[in-house]
DOMIZA-20616 format. One record per atom (N, C-alpha, C): y, x, z. Coordinates in steps of 0.02 Angstrom, whole numbers, plus 50000, padded with zeros to 5 digits. Layout:
! residues N
YXZ;...
! end
This chain:
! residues 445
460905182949319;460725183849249;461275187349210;461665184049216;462505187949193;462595194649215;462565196649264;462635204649296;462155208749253;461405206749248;460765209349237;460965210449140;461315207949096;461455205949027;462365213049032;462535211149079;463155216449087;462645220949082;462585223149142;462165232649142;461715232549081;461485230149065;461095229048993;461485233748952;462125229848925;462625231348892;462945237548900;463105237748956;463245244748985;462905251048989;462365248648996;461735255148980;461445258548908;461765251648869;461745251948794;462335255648772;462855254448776;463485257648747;463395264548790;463025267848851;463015272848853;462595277748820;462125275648817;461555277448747;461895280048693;462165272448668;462645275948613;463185282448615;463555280248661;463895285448642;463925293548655;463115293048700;462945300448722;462685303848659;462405301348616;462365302448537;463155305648499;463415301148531;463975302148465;464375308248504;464535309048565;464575315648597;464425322148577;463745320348571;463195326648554;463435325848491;463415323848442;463565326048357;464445329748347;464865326848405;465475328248413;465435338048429;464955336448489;464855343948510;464525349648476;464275345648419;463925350648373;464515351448317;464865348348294;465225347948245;465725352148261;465835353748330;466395359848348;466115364948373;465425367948368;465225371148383;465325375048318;464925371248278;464775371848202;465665377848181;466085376448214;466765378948197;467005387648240;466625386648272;466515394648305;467035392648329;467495388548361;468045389148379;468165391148465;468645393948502;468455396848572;468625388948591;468335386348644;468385380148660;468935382148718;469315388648739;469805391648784;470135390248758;470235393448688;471045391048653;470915384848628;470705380448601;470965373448603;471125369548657;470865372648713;471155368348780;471885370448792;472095378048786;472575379748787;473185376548750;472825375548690;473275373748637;473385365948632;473075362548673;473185356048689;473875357848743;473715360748797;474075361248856;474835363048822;474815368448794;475445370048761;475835363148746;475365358648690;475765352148660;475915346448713;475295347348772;475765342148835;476265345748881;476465352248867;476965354048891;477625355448855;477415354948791;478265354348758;478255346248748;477815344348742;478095334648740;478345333048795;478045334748880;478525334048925;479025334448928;479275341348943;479695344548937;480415342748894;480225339448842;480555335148786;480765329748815;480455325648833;480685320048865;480885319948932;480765324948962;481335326749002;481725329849012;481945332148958;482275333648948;482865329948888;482715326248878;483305323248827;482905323148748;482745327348738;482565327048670;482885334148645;483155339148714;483245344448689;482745350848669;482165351748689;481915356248672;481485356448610;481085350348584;480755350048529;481435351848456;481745353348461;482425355448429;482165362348383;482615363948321;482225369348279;482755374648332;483125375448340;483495379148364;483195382848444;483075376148482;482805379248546;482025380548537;481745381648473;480875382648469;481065391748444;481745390448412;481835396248372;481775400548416;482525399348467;482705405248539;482095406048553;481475402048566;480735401348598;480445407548610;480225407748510;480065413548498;480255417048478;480945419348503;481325426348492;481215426048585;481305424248616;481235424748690;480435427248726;480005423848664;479305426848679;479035434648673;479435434348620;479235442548583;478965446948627;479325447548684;479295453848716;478615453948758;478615449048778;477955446748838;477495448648789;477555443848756;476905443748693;476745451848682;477065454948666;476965461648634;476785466548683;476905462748765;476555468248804;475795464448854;475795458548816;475185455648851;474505456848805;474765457848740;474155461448687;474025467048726;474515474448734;474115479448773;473855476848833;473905471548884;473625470048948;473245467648959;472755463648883;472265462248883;471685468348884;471615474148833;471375480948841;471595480948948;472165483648940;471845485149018;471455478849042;471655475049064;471115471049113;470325469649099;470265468849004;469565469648986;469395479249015;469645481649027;469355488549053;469365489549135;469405483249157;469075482549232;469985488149264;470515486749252;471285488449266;471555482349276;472045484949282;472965480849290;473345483949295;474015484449267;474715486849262;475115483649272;475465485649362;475895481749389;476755482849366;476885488949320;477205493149312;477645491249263;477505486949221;477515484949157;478315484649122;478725478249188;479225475949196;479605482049182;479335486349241;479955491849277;479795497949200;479325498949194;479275502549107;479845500749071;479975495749061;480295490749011;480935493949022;481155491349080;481825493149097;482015499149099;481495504749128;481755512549127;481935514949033;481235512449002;481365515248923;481975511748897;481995505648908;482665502748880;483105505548885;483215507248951;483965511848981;483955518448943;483585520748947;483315526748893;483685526048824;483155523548800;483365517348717;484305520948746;484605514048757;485005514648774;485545518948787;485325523248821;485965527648840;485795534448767;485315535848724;485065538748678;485625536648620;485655530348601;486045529048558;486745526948578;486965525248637;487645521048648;487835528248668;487805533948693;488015537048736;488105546148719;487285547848693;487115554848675;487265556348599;486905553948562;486775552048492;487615550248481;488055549648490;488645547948438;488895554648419;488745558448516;489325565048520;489015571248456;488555569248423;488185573648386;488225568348310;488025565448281;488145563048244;488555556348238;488965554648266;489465548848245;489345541448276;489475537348281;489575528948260;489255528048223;488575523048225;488455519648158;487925523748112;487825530348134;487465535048104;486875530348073;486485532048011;485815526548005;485185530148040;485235535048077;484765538148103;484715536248170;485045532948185;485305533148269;484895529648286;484735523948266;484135517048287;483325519648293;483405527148219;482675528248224;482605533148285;483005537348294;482815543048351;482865537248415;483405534648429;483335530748493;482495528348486;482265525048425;481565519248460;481005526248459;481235529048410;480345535848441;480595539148499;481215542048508;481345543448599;480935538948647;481025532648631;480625526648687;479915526948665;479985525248623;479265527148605;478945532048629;479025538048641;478755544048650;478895544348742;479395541248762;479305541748843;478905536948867;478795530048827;478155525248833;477635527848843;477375530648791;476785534948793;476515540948850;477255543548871;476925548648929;477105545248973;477225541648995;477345536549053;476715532949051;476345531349003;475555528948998;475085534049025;475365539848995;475025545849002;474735546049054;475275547949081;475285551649164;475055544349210;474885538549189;474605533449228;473885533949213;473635533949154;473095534549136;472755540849183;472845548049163;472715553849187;472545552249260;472995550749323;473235548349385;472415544849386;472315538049344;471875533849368;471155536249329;471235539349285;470445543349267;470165547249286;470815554049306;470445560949329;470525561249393;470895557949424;470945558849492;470845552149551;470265547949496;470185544149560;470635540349591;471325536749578;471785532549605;471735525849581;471635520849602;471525514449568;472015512049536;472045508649493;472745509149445;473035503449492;472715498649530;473255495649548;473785497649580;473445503649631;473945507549659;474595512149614;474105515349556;474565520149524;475205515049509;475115509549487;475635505249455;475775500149479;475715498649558;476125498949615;476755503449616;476565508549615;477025512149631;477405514949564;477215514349517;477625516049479;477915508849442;478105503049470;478475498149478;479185499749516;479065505549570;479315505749615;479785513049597;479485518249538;479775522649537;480145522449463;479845518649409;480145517049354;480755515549366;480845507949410;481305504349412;481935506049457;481785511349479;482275518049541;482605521749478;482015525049427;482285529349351;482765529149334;482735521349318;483085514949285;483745515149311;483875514649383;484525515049415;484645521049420;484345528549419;484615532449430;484775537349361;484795534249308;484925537849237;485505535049229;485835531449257;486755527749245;487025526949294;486615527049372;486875526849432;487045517249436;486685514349413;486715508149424;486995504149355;487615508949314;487945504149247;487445502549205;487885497049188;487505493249111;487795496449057;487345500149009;487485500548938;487585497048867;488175497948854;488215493448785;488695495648747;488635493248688;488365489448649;487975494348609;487225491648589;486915495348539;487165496548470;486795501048464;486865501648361;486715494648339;486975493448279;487055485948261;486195488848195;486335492748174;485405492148161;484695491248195;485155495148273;484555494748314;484385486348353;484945486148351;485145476048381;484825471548318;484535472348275;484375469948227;483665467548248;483315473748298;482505471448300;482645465548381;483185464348393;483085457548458;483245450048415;483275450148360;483355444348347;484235442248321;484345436348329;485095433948352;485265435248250;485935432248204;486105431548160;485885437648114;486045443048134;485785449048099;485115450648101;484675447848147;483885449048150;483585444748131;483405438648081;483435432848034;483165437747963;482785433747944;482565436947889;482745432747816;482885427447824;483215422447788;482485418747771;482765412447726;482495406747708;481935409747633;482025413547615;481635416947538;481305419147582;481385426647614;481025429947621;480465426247664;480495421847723;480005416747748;479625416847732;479735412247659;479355411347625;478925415947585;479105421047570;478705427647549;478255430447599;478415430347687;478045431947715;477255424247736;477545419747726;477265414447721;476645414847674;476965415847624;476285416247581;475785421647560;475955427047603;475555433047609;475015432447670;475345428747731;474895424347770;474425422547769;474565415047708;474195411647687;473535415847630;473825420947574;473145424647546;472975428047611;473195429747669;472815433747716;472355431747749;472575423347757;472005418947793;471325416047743;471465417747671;471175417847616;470555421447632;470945425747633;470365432047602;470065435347664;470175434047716;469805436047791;469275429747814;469435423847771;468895419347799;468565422347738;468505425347670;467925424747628;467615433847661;467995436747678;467885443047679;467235442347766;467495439047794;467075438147845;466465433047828;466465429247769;465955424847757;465355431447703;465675435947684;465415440147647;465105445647685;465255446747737;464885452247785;464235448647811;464405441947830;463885440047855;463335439347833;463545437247768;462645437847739;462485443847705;462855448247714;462765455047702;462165458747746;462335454847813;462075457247888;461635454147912;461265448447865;460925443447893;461155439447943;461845437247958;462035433948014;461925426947985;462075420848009;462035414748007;462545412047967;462725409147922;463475408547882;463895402547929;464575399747933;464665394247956;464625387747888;464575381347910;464535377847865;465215378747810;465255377247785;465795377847733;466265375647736;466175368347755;466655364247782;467145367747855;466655371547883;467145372747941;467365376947920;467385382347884;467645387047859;468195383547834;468255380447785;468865376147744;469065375047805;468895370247845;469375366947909;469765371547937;469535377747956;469785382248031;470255386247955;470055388547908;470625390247874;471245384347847;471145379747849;471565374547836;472185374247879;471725373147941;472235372248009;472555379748026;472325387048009;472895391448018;473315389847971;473305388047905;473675386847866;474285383147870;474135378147890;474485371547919;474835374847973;474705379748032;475055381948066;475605387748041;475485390748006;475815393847967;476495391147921;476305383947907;476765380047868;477275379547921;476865375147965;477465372948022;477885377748052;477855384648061;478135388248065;478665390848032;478585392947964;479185390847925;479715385947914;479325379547923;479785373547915;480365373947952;480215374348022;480375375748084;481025379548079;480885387548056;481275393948047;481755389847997;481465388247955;482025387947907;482425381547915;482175376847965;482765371447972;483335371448010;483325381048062;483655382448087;484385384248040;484925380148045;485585384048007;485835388848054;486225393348022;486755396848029;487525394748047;487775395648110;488285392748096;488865392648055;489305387848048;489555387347963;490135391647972;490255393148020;491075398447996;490465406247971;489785409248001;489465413247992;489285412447910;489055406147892;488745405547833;489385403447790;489935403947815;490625405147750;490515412147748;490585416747796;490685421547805;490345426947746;489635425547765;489115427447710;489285425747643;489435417447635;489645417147551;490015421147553;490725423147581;491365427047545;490965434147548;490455436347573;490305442147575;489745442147475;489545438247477;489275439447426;489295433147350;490045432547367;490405429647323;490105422047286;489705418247349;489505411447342;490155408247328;489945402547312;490475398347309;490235389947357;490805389547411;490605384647467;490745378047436;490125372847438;490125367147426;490795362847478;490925358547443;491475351447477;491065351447537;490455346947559;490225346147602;490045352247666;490065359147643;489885364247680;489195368447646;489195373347690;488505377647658;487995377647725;487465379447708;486825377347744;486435383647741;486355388847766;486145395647747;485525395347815;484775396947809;484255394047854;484295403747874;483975403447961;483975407447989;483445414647947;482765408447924;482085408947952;481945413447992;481255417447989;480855421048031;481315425448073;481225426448138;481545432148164;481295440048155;481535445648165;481145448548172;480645452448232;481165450648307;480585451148349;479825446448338;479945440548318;479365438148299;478935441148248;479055444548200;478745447348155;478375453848181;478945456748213;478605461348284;477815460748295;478155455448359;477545453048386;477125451448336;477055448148290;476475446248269;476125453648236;476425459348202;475965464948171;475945468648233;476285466948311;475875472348350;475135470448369;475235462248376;474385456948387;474055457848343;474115461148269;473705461248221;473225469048220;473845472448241;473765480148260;473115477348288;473425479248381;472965478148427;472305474548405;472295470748376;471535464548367;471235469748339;471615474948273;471035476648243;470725482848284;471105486848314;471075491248350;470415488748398;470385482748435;469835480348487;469265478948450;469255475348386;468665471448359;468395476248311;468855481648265;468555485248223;468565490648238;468735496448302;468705502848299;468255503248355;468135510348345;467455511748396;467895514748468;468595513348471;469055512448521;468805508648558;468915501948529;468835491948569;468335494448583;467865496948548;466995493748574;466885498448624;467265501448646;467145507748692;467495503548760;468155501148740;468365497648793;468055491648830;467975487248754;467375482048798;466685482648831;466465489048815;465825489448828;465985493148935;466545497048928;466725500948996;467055492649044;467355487349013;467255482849052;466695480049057;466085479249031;465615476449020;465215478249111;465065484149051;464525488249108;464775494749120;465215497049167;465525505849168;464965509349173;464355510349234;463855515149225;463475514649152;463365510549125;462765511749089;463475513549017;463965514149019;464315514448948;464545523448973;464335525149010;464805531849051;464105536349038;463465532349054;462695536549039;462425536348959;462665530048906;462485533148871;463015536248832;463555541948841;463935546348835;464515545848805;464785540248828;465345538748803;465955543648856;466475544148837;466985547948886;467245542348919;467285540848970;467675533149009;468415537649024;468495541349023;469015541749065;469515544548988;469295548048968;469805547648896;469985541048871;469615534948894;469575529848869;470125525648898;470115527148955;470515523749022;471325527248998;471275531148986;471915537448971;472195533848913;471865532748858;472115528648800;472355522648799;471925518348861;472255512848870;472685511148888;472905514348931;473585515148978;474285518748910;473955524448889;474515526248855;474685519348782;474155516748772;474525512848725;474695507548754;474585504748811;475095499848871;475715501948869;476135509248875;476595512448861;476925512048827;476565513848761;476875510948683;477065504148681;476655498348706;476925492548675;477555489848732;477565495148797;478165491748832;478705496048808;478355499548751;479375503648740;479445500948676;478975496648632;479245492948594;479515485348599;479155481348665;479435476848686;480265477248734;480315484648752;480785487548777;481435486748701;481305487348646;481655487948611;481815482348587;481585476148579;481825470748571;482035468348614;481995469248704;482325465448741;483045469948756;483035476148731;483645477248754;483945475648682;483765474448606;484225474848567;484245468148555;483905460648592;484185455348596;484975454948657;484675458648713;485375457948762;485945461248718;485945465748672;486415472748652;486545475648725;486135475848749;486485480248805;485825484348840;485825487648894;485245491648932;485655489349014;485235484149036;485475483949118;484835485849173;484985487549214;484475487549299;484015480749289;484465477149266;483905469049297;483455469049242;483415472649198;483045469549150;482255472049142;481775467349108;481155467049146;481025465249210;481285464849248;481165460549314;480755454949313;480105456049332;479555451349368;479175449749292;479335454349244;478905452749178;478065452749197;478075458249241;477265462349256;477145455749255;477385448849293;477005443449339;477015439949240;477345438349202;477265435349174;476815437849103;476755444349108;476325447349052;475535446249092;475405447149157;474725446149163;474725438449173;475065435449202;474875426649170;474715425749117;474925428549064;475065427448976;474005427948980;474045435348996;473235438448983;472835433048999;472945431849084;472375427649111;472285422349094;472765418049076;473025410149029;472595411448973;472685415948929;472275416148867;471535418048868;471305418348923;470675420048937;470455426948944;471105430748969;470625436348981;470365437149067;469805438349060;469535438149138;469685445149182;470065442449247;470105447649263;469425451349290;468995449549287;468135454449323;467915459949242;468525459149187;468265462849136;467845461249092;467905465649030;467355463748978;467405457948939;468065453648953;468225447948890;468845444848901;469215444448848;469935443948796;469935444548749;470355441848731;470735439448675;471285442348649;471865446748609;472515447548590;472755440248598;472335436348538;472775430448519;472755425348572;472315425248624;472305421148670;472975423948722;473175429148716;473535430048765;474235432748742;474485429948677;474995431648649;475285422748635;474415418548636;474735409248644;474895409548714;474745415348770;474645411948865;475455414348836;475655419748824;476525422048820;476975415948805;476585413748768;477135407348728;477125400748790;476695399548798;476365394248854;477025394648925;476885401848952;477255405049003;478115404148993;478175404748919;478995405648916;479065398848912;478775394748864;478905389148849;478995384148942;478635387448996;478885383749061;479515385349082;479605390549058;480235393949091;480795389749032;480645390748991;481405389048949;481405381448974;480775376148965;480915369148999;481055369049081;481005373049110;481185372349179;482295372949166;482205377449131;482825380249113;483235374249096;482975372249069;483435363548997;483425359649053;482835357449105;482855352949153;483465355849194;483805360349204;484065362749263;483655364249324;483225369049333;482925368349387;482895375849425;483365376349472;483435385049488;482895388449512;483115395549495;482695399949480;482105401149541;482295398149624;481595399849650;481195394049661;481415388549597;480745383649611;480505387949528;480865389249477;480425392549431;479855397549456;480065402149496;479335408449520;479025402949560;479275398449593;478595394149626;478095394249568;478415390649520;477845385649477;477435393249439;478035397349392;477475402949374;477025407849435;477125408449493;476655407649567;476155405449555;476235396749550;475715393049554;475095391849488;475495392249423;474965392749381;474815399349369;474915405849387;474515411249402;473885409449422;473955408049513;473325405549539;472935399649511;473025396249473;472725390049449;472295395849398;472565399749352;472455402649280;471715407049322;471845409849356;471455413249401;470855410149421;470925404649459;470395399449497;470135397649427;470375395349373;470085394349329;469685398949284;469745404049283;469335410349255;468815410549294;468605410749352;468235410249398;467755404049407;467935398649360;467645392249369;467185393149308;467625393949247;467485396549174;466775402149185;466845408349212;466275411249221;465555411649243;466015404349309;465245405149328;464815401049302;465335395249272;464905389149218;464435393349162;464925398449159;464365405249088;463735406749105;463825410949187;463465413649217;462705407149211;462835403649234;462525396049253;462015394149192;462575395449133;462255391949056;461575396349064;462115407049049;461555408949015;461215408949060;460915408849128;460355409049172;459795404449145;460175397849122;459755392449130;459485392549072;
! end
């Protein structure tokens, strides 16, 4: 009788709560939200809480979140272009060794060529060095693109091998030396005391943010019924703008609880004739500017995919290539563009990683390719094409570094680190593949 009054009970509380499920599942539907990135974005928070506690209590720190994302920048800024390739049915193995040839470039442009003509210190020197990189980014895209459009070479191959010939470039433009020290304007875009935007300005970029997240949730609530689309409830609208908001806060808080160290922040008062409190002065880092970087190259790129008849050309050639090639689109100009602006963003991620080192070495970029397409595939871009994210794969960048810097704090050398980024490659992978076919599955059914 007792057993028969249990399952009773048990059959009842399941009742219930398959109800309250379902209203749960509507209520986040109701939010348009990618149910990819909140899983992600859970994962992120059980991997810096780990990580934390095992680490001591050193990494949840404003200081080591700071290095974080000045350490992210670069990935980030070349996993936005790697989403375009892989949504265009590509990959660019090349990426790393890009990095390192333009850097050295970068590099030997301003430490080396550029003085014997105009001086030390010149204020021009930072700009010709980054459009020099810039501009060898681009034909280094070029000539990959061209390779894999007009002539039929699969890009994995093209950039195979130009992993292999970049990163030869690289050693053979100095014969192996490291270059240094950069222009101290150009060292400005890696971050570190001089690349700090301070505690005001933060906040100025903070709240331009915030009207940005304003006026893109009304501006997108205003198209829609422009277009007859469906509106979201209101409430979720408030919510999902709330919570960028809130993310936005924390971000600042963060930046700005970072100090300066105090012989630096005497330094600054005597430079601009503060006067130092008894107790000391407290001068906040905030925002970096590789981070600021990164974030208007992800803003770039997004709009470039979602609003130009570029993206829709790209997503549609991952989609379906014959039927986007028949009704007369150019695929291969398309393919050509993609690659060359892959180019661009590794000679601008090229420029923050060499003007965080101040220097241009051989090793640098090494094994990025592996961690810029983790970044992609982590954030959901599939490698079979036809769907990504920027922002999903500028959170996989953060995700990716954030293992590495806690493997780092744990002490844990460097070839159990490529184990683990190894291993959640293939996991990120197996999981795209699980993710699809559950799609495949839905829409059938």
């Amino acid at each position: 009788m007792g057993t028969e009054v249990d399952s009773s009970l048990s059959g009842a509380s399941q009742r219930v709560s398959a109800p309250r499920r379902r209203a749960f599942a509507d209520l986040f539907r109701a939010t348009e939200i990618d149910a990819r990135l909140v899983g992600m974005l859970g994962a992120l928070v059980l991997i810096w809480i780990g990580v934390d506690l095992l680490s001591g209590g050193a990494f949840l720190t404003p200081r080591n979140l700071w290095n974080l994302s000045v350490q992210t920048a670069s990935v980030a800024v070349m996993a936005a272009g790697m989403v375009l390739v892989i949504v265009a049915r590509h990959i660019d193995l090349s990426v790393g060794s890009v990095l390192g040839f333009v850097g050295m470039i970068m590099g030997v442009t301003q430490a080396e060529f550029l003085p014997k003509y105009l001086g030390f210190e010149h204020p021009l020197i930072w700009v010709i060095a980054l459009a020099v990189g810039i501009a060898v980014g681009a034909a280094i895209g070029l000539l990959h693109g061209a390779i894999v459009a007009y002539l039929g070479v699969p890009a994995f191959i093209v950039t195979l091998g130009g992993l292999l010939v970049w990163r030869g470039c690289a050693w053979w433009v100095t014969s192996g030396r490291t270059v240094a020290p950069m222009d101290d304007a150009f060292r400005r875009m890696g971050g570190g005391i001089e690349g700090a935007i301070g505690a005001g300005w933060t906040w100025v970029v903070a709240l331009l943010a915030l009207a940005a997240i304003a006026f893109s949730t009304l501006h997108a609530r205003r198209r829609r019924r422009q277009v007859g689309f469906a509106l979201r409830p209101v409430w979720a609208e408030v919510a999902v703008a709330g919570l960028a908001g809130l993310a936005v806060l924390a971000i600042v808080l963060v930046a700005n609880s970072y100090d300066l160290p105090p012989r630096v922040a005497e330094r600054i008062a005597a430079e601009r004739g503060l006067v130092v409190p008894p107790q000391g002065l407290s001068i906040a880092h905030g925002l970096a500017l590789p981070v600021l970087i990164a974030v208007g190259v992800g803003i770039v790129v997004t709009f470039l995919a979602r609003r130009t008849r570029f993206g829709r050309y790209v997503f549609a050639l991952g989609g379906n290539p014959e039927a986007t090639e028949l009704s007369g689109v150019d695929t291969k100009r398309v393919t050509v563009l993609v690659f060359v602006l892959m180019g661009v963003l590794c000679a601008i991620a090229a420029a923050i990683s060499t003007a965080r080192l101040n220097a241009a070495t051989n090793a640098q970029g090494m094994l990025d390719e592996l961690y810029v397409i983790a970044a992609a595939v982590i954030g959901g871009t599939s490698l079979g094409g036809g769907l990504g994210t920027v922002a999903g794969a500028m959170l996989g960048a953060l995700v990716m570094q954030s293992l590495q810097s806690g493997m780092v704090l744990m002490g844990l050398d460097t070839p159990l680190q490529n184990i683990v980024v190894g291993l959640v490659l293939v996991v990120a992978v197996w999981l795209d593949r699980l993710y699809r076919s559950r799609t495949l599955k839905g829409s059938a059914g």
